[in-house]
Backbone bond lengths (Angstrom), bond angles and torsions (degrees), N, CA, C in turn:
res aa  C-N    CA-C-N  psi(-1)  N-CA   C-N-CA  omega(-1)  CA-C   N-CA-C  phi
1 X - - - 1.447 - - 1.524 108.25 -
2 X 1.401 128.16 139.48 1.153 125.88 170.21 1.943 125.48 -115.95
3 X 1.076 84.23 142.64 1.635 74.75 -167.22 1.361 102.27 -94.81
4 X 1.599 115.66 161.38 1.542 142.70 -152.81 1.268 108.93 -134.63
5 X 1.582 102.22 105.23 1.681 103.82 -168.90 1.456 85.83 -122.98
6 X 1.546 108.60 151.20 1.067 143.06 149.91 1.387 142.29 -71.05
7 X 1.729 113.64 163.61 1.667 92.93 172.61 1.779 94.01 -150.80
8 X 1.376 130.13 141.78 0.970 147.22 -165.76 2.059 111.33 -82.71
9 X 1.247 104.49 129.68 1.386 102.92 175.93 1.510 101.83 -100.37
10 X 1.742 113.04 97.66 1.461 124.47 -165.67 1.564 100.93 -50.75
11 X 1.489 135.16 -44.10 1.410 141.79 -161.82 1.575 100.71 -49.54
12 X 1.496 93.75 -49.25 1.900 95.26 -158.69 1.857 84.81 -82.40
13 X 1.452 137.16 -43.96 1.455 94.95 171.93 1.371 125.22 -87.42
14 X 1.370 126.36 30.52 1.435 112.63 139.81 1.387 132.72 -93.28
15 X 1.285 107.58 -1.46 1.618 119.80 -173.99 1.907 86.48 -104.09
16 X 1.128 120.05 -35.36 2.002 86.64 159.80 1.544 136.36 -84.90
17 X 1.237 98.67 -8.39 1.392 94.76 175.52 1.476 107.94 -79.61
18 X 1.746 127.89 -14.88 1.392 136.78 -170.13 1.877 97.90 -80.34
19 X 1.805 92.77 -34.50 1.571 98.61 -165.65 1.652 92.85 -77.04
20 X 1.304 142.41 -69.13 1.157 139.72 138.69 1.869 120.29 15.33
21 X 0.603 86.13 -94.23 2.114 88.54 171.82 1.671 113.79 -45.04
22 X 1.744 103.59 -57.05 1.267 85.86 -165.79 2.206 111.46 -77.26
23 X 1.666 104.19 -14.59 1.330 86.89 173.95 1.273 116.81 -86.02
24 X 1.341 131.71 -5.40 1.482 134.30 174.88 1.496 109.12 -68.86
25 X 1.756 104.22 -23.41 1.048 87.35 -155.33 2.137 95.97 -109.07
26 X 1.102 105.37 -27.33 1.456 108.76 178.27 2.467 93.63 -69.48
27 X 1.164 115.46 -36.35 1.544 101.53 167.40 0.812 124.37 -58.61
28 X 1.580 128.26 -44.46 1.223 125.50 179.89 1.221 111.37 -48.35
29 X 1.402 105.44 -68.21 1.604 116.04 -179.34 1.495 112.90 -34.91
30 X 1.644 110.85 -60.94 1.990 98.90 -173.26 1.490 88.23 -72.45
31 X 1.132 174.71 8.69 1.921 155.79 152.01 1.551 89.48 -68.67
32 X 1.569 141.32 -39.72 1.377 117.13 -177.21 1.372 123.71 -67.72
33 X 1.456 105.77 -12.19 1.260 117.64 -177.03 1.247 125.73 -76.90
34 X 2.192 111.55 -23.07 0.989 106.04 161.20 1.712 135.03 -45.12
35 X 1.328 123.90 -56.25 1.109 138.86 -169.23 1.869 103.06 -55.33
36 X 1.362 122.61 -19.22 1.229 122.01 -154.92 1.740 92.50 -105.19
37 X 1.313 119.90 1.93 1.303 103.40 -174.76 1.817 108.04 -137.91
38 X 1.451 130.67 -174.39 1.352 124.17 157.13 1.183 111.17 -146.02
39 X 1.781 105.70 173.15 1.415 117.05 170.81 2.128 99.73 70.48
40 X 1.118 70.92 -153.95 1.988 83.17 -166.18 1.733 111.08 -18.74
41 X 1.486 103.84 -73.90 1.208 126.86 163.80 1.606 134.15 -21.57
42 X 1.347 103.69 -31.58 1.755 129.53 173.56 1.104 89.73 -62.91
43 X 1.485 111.31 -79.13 1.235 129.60 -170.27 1.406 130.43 -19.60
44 X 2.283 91.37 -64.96 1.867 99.41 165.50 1.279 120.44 -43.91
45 X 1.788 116.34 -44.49 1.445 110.25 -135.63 1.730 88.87 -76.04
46 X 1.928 113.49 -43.44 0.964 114.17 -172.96 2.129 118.70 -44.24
47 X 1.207 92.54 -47.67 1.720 94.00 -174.72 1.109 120.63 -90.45
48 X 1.397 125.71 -7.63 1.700 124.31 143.66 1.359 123.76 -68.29
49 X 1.593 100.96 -22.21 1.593 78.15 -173.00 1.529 108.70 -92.47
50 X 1.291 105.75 -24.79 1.521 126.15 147.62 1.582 122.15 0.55
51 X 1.280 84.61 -81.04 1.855 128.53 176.60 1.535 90.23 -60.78
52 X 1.434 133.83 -78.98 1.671 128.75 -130.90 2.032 80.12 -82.35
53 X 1.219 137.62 -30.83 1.716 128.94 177.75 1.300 99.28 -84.83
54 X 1.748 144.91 -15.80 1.171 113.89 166.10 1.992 99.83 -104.21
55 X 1.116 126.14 72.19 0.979 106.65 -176.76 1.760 78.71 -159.87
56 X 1.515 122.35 -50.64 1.391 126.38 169.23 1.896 115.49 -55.27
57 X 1.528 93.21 -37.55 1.570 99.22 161.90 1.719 125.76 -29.50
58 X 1.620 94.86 -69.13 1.304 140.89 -151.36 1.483 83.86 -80.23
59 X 1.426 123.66 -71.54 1.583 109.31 -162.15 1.395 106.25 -68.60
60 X 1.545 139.93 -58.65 1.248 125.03 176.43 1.711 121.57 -31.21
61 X 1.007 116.07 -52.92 1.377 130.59 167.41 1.939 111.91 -38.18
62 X 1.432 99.36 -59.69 1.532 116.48 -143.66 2.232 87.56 -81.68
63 X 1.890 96.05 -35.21 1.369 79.86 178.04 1.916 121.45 -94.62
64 X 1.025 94.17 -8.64 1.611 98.34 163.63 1.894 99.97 -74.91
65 X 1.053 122.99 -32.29 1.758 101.11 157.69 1.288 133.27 -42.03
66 X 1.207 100.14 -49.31 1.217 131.24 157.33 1.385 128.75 -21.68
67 X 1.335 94.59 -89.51 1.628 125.06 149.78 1.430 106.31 -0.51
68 X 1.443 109.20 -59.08 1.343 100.03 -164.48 1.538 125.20 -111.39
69 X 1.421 111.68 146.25 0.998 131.32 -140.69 1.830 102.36 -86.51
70 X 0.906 125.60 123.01 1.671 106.84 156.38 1.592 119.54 -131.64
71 X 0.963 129.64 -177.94 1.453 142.63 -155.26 1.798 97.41 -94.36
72 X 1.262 107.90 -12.04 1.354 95.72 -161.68 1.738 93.23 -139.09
73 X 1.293 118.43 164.90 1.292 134.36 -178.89 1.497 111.77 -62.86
74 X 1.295 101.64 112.26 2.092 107.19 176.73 1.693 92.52 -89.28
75 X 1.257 106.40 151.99 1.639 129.29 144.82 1.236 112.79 -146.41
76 X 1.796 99.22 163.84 1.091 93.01 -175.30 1.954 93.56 -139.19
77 X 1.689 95.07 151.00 1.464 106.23 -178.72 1.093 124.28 -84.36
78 X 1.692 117.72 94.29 1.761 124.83 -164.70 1.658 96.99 -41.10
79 X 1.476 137.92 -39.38 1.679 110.72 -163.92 1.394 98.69 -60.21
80 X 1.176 118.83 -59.30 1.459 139.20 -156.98 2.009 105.56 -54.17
81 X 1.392 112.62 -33.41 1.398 111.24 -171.88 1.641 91.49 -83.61
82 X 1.522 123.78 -37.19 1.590 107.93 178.85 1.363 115.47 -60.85
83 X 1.579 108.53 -34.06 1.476 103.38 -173.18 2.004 115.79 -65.82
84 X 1.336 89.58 -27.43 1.331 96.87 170.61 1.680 126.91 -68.73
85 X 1.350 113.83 -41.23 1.618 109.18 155.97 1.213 116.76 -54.92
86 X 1.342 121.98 -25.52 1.822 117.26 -169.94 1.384 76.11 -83.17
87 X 1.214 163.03 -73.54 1.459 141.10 -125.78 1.356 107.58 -69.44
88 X 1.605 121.58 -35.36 1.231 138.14 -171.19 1.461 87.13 -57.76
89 X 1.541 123.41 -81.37 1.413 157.11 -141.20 2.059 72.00 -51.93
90 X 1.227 97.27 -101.18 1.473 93.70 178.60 1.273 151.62 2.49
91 X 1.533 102.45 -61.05 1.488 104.45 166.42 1.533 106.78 -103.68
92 X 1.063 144.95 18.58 1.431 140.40 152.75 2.038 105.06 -85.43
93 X 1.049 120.00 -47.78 1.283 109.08 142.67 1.015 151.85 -39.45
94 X 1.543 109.58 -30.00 1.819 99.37 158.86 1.189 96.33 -98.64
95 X 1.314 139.78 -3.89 1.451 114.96 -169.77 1.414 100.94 -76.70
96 X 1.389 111.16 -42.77 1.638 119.33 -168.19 1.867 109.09 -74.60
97 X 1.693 111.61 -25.57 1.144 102.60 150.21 1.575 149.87 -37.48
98 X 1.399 81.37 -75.81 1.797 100.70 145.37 1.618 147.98 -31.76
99 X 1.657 86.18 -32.36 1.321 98.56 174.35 1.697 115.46 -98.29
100 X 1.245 106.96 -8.14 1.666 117.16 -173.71 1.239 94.29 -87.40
101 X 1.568 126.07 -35.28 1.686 95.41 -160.07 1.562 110.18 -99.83
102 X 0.980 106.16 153.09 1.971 113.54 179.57 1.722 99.23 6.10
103 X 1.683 100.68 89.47 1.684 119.99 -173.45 1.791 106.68 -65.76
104 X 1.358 135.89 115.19 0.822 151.19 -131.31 1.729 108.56 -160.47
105 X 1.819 122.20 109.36 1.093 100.92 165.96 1.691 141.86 -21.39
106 X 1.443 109.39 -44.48 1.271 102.40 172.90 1.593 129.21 -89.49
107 X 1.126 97.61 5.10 1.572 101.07 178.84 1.719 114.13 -105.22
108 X 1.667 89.90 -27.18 1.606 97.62 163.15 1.767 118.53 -67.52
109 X 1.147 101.71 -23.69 1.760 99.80 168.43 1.080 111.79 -94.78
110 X 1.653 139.60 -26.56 1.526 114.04 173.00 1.303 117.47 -78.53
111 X 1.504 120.67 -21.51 1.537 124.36 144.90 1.536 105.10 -22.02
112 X 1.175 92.86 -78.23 1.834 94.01 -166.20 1.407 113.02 -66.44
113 X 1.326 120.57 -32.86 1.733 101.14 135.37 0.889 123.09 18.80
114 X 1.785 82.31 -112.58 1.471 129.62 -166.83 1.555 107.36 -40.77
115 X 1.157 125.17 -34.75 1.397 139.63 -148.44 1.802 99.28 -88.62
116 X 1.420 95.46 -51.43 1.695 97.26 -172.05 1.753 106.74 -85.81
117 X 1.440 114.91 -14.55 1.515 126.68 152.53 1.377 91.54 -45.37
118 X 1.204 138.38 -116.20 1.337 149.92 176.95 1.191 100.94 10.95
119 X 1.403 106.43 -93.92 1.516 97.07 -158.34 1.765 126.71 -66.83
120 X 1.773 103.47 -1.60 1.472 84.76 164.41 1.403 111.65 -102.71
121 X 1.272 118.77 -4.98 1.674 122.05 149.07 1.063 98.49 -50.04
122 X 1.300 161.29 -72.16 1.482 145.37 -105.46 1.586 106.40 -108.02
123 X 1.211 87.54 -27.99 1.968 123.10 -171.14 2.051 93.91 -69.79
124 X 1.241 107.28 -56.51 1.447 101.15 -164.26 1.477 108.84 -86.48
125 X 1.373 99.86 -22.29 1.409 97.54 -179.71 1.676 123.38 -74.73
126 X 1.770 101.75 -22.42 1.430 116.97 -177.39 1.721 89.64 -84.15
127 X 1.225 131.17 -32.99 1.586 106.92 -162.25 1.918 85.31 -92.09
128 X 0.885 145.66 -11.82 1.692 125.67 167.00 1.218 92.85 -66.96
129 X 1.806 147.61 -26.27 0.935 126.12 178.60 1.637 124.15 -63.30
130 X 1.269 116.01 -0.50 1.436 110.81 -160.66 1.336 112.16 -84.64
131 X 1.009 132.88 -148.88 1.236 111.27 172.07 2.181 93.46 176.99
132 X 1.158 131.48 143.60 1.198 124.53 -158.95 1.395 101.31 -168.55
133 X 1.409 103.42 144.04 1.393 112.10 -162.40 1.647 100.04 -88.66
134 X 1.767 123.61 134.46 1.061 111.10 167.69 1.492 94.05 108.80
């Protein structure tokens, strides 16, 4: 048997950990905004910010795949990578749910849950997406 090592293209993982910070950190910010507003507007701030932390999830993740290098031909299976943004989308939505309504030690931890649910949902579901010759 021979083993199959890799090698990392440092550029693309420093440009996700940049993509990483700044969408964790511009989501966070519009989810505080929920609590500060009502009606229609709740609504937006809640499912954009939703969207822009499961989407910063997803690309940091999807381009540190990237990132890495192997000896042999990667693909990847378009159903399987959508299903993987919905997991993100999903549990970053209840997490940030959770965290909007009457904020509460215990709701602030199933948030964070919810949150690390996600991303190791999103994580296993994107690497069954891969696909490799051999």
């Amino acid at each position: 048997m021979q083993e199959i090592t890799g090698t990392y293209n440092v550029t693309f993982v420093i440009v996700s950990i940049i993509i990483a910070i700044l969408s964790s950190y511009i989501a966070l910010d519009m989810c505080s905004r929920i609590n500060r507003t009502t009606g229609w507007q709740k609504f937006y701030w809640f499912i954009s910010s939703s969207i822009l932390m499961a989407l910063g999830i997803w690309s940091m993740h999807f381009l540190s795949m990237l990132a890495y290098k192997l000896p042999t031909q990667v693909t990847y299976e378009p159903g399987m990578v959508t299903l993987s943004v919905i997991c993100a989308f999903i549990g970053t939505s209840i997490a940030f749910y959770l965290s909007s309504i009457r904020l509460t030690v215990l709701r602030l931890m199933a948030g964070g849950i919810c949150m690390g649910a996600a991303i190791a949902s999103m994580h296993y579901v994107g690497m069954m997406a891969m696909r490799l010759d051999g």
